[in-house]
C-alpha positions in Angstrom: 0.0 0.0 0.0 1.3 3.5 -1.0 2.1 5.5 1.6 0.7 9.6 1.1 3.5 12.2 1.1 3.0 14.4 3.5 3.6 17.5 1.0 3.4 18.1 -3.2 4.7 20.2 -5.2 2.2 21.3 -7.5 2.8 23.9 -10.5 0.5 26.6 -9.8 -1.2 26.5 -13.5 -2.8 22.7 -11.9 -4.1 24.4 -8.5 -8.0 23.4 -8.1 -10.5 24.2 -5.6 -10.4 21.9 -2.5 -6.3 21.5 -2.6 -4.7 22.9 1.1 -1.6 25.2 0.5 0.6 24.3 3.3 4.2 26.0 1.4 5.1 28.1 -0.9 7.8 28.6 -3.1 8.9 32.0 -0.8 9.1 32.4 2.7 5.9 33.7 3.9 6.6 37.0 5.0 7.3 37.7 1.4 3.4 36.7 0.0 0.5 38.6 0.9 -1.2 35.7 2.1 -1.8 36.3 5.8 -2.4 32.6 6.8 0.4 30.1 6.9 -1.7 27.9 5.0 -5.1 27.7 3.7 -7.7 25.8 1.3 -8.6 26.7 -2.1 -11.9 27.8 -2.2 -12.8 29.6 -5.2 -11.1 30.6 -8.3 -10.1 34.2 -7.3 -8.1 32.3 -4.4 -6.6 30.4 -7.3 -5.9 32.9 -9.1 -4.1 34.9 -6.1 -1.7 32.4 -5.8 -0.4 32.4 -9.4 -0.1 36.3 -9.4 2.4 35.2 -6.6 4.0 31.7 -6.8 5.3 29.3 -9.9 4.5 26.6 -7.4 3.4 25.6 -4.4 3.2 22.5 -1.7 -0.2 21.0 -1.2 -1.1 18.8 1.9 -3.2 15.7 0.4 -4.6 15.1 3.9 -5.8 18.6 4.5 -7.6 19.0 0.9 -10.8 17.7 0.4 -12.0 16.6 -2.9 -9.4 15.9 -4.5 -6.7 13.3 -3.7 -2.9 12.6 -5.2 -1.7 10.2 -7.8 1.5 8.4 -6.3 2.4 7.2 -10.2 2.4 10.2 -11.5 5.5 12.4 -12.7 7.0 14.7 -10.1 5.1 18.4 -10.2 2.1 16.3 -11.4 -1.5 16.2 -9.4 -4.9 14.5 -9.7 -8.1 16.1 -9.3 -11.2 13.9 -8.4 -12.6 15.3 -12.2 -11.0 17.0 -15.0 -8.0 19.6 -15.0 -9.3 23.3 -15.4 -6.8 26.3 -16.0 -8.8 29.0 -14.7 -7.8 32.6 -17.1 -6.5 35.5 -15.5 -9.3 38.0 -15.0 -8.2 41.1 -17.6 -8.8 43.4 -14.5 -7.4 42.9 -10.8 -10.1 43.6 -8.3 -9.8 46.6 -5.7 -10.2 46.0 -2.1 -13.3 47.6 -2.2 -14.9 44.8 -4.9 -13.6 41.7 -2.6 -14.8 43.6 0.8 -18.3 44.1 -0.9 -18.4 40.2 -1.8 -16.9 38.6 1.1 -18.6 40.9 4.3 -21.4 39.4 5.5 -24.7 41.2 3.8 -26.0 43.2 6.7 -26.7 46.9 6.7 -23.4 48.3 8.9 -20.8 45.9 7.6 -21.4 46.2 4.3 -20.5 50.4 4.6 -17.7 50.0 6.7 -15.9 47.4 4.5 -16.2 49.7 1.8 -15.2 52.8 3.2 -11.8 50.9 5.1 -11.0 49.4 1.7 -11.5 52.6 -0.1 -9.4 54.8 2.4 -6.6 51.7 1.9 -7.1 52.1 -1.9 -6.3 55.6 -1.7 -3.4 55.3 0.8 -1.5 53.0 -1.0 -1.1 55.4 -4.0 1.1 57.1 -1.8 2.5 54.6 0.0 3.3 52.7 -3.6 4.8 55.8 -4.5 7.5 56.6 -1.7 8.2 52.6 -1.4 9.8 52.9 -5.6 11.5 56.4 -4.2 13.4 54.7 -1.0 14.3 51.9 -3.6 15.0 53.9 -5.8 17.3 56.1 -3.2 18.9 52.9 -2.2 20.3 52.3 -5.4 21.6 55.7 -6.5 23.4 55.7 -3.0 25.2 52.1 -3.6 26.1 53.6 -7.5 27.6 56.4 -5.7 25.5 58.8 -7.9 23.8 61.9 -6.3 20.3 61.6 -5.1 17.4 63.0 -6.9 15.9 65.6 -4.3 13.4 67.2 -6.6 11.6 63.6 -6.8 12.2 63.0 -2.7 10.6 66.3 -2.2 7.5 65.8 -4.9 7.2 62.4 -3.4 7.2 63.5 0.5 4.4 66.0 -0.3 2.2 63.2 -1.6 2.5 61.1 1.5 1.8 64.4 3.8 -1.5 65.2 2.1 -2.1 61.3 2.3 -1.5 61.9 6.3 -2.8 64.7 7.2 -5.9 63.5 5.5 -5.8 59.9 6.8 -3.1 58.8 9.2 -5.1 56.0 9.8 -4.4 53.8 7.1 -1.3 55.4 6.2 -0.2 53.6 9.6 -2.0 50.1 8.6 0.5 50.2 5.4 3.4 50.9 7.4 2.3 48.8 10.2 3.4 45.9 7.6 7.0 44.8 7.9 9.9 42.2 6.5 13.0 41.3 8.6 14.5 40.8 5.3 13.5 44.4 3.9 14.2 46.6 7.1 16.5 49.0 6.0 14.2 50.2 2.7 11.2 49.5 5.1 12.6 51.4 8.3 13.1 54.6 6.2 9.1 54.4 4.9 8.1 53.9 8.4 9.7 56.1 10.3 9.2 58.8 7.9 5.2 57.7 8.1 6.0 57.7 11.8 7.4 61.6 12.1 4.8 63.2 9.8 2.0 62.0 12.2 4.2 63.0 15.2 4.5 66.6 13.3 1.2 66.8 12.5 0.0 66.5 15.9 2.4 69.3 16.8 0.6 71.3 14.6 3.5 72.2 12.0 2.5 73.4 9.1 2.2 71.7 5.2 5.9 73.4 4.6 7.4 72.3 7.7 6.3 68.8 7.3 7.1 68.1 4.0 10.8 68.9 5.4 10.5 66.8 8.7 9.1 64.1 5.7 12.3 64.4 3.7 14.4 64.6 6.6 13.0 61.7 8.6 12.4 59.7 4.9 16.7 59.9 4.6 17.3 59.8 7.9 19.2 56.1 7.9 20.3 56.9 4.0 24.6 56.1 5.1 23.8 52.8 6.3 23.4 51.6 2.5 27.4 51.7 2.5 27.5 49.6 5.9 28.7 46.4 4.6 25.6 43.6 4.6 28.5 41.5 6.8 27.4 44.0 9.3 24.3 45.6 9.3 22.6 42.0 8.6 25.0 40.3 11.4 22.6 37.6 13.2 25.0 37.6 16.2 26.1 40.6 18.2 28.1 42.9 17.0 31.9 42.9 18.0 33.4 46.6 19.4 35.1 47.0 16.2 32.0 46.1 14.2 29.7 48.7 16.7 31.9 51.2 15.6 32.2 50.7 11.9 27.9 50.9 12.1 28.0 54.0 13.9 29.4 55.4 11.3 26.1 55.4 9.2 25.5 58.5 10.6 29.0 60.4 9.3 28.1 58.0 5.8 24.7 60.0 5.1 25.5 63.4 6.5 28.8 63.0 3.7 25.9 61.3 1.4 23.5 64.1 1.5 26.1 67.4 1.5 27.1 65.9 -1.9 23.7 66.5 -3.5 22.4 69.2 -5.6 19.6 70.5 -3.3 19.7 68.8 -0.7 17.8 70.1 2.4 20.2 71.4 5.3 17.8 69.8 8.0 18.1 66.4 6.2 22.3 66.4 7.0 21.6 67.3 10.4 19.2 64.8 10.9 21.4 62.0 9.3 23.9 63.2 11.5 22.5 63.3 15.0 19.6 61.2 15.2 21.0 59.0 17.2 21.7 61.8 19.1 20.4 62.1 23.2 19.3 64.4 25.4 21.9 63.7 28.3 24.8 63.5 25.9 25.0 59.7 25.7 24.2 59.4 22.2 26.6 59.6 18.8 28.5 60.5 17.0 29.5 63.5 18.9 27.9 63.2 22.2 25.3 66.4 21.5 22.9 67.2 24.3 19.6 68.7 24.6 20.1 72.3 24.0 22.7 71.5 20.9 20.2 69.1 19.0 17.7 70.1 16.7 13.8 69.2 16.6 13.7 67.6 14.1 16.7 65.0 15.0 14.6 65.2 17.9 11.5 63.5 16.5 13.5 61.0 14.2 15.3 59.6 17.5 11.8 59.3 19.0 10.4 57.3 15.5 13.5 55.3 14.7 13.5 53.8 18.3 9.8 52.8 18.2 10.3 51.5 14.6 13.3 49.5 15.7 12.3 48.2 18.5 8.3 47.3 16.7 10.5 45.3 13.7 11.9 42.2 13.2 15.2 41.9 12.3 17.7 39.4 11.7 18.9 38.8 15.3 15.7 39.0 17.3 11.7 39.6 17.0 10.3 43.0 17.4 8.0 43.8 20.4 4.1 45.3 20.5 3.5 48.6 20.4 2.8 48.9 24.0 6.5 47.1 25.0 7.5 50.0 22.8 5.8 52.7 24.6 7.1 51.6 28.3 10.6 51.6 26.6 10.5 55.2 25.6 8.7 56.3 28.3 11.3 55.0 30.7 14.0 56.5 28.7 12.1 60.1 28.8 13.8 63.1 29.9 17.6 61.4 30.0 17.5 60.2 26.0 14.2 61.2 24.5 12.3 64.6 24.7 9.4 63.9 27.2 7.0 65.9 25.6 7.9 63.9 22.1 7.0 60.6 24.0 3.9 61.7 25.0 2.7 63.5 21.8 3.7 60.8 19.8 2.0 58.0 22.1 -1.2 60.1 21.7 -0.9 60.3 18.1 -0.6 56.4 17.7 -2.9 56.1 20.5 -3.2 52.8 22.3 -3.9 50.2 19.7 -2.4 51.9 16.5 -4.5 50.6 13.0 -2.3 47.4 12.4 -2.0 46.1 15.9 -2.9 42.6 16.3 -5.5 42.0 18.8 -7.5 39.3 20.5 -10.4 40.1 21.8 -12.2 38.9 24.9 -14.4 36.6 23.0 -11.0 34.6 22.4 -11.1 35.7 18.7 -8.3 37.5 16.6 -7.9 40.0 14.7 -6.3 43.7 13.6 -7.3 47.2 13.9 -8.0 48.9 11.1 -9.0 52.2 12.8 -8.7 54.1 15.6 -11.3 55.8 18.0 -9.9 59.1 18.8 -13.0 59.0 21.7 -12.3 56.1 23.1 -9.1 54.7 22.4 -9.7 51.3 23.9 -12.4 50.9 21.9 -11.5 51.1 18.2 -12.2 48.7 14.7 -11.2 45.6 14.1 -11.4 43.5 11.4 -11.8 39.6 12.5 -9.8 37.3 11.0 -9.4 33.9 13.1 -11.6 32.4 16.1 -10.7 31.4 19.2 -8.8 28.5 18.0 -6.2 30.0 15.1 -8.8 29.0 12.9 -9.4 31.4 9.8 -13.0 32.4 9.3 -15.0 35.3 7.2 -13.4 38.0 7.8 -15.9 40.9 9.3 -15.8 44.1 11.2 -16.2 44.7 14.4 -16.4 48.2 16.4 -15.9 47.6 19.8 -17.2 51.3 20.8 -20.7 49.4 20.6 -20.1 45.6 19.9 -21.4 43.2 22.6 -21.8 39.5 22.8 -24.7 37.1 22.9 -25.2 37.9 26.6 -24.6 41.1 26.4 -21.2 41.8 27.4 -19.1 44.3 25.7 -16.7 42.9 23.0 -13.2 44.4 24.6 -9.3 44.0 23.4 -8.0 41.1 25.9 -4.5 41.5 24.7 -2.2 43.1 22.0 0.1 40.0 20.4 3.1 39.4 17.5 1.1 38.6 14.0 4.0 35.8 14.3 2.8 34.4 17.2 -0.7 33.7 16.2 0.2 33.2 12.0 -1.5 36.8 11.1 0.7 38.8 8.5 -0.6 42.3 8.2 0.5 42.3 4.5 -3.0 41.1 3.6 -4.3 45.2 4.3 -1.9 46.1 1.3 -1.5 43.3 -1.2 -4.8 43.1 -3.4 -4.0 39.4 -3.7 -4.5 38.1 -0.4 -7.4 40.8 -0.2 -9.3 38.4 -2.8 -8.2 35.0 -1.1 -9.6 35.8 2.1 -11.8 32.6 3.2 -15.8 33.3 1.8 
């Protein structure tokens, strides 16, 4: 008798409905799937996965309705039925078409799905935008060519109508992070992370279209940090901690060599690591000799750092990240910076990964400037890891069958209970979600 294989590789032009995708042929924090595996269940889901993958492995116990040929050639499947390859739709459908057809039909949800997946739509123009700048940016720096600061500029101002507009899911985007992308993600994010800061200061447009630029270039000399050292697993030696300091001197020199350049955007690069009681580097500045805006960036990097994965450790929640600057407060970070900015994000920042008193999971999508305890989430797994429909719910008036308020139990790591926040950006995995 044959024995099953536990896994099969399937080419992604034989997927069929019923099939469980337990592997791709990338890690999974570089697919927009939010699930570490999941069933086929309809031919947009089918579809999602060969916009992404050449092939995948399928678990023959886990799919239903279909079951495996052991004779047949290697990348081969059976189907209980005839093969069908399934044409690409000639158009890609928006968030807002999937949210309409997969939220439950009644009155409330139906509105809210669309306006969250319209405001994500319109977010991710600008988010799209400054992501093929920092790339961009990236490469000119390696080249050694000089940086293009009319497009930095142009692009900045995009993403500060985008905030002052909608921080919310301007924070949901950058909420979405890859150990293996940090340095091109950390520049996004902290730059997303300062203009909301700034515009709860009340700067003006001007002013934080610079604090954007500045905060957007402020890690820009670590692209000549060898990847030996700046992607180290292990701790860094003395000689090693030194060399990475240097990032700072590296994009001051990087950004005095361009046509245009900004004058706060050197003296950013240059002293955000910077601290208030002198401790910082590279020359030991304190309060009185650093500027705000180095100032605001040493608040964002920290809490963007410490939030992200990297390659020798897991990032914390939001509220881990909070204590840390808040006990640091005064001696390296401007107190009054820590608090703004903690009021700005508020409690559970869109993007946070929640489960809720009802034992279910799931991730805020907005915040309730009211009650910030209280704000929307969007349901994606039940009290036992198991995926379900996704739907909304707004826990400044959601109760249970007895009547008991719906409340956040905890805040958790997407990692730690298999949710991937790229599903909120990636149209794909918007139009696999299980129906």
């Amino acid at each position: 008798m044959s024995t099953i294989t536990q896994k099969i590789k399937v080419p992604v032009a034989e997927l069929k409905t019923g099939m469980y995708v337990c592997e791709l042929d990338r890690p999974w924090g570089e697919s927009p799937f939010a699930f570490q595996g999941f069933p086929l269940r309809s031919d947009d889901e089918i579809q999602a996965v060969r916009d992404c993958c050449v092939y995948v492995y399928v678990d023959p116990k886990k799919s239903s309705g279909w079951t495996y040929r052991p004779g047949a050639a290697p990348g081969e499947a059976a189907a209980a039925g005839p093969a069908t390859v399934h044409r690409a739709p000639t158009r890609r459908r928006s968030p807002t078409d999937w949210l309409r057809g997969v939220l439950p039909r009644r009155r409330g949800h139906s509105q809210v799905g669309r306006e969250v997946a319209h405001r994500l739509d319109v977010a991710e123009r600008s988010y799209g935008e400054v992501t093929r700048l920092v790339r961009t940016v990236m490469a000119d720096v390696r080249l050694g060519r000089s940086l293009d600061m009319g497009s930095v500029k142009e692009t900045v101002g995009l993403c500060v109508e985008q905030i002052t507009r909608d921080s919310d899911a301007m924070l949901l985007l950058g909420s979405i992070k890859s150990k293996d992308d940090y340095t091109a993600q950390h520049g996004l994010n902290v730059s997303i992370f300062s203009m909301i800061l700034g515009h709860r200061l009340g700067m003006s447009q001007v002013r934080l279209r610079e604090l954007g630029v500045c905060s957007l270039l402020h890690d820009v000399g670590k692209i000549l940090i060898p990847d030996e050292i700046l992607k180290k697993p292990g701790r860094l030696t003395d000689s090693e901690f030194a060399h990475m300091r240097q990032h700072t001197v590296y994009g001051r020199d990087v950004l005095l060599g361009c046509e245009g350049s900004v004058r706060a955007a050197v003296e950013v690069a240059h002293n955000h690591h910077e601290r208030l009681d002198g401790s910082g580097y590279p020359r030991g500045l304190t309060e009185a000799e650093t500027d705000l805006y180095s100032k605001i960036v040493a608040v964002t990097d920290t809490f963007d750092a410490i939030t992200s994965d990297r390659v020798y450790g897991a990032g914390r929640t939001t509220i881990e990240a909070f204590k840390i600057l808040r006990s640091a407060s005064g001696n390296s970070y401007d107190a009054r910076l820590v608090s703004e900015f903690i009021s700005a994000l508020g409690i559970y920042p869109p993007g946070s990964v929640v489960q809720l008193n009802n034992g279910e999971y799931g991730v805020v999508v907005r915040a309730n400037r009211r009650h910030e305890v209280r704000p929307l989430v969007m349901v994606v797994k039940d009290a036992t890891q198991r995926e379900v429909r996704p739907r909304y719910v707004d826990l400044a008036s959601a109760a249970d069958r007895t009547g008991r308020p719906i409340q956040i139990a905890k805040m958790l790591r997407g990692e730690d209970c298999g949710i991937h926040n790229a599903m909120f950006r990636n149209q794909r995995f918007l139009e696999t979600a299980t129906g």
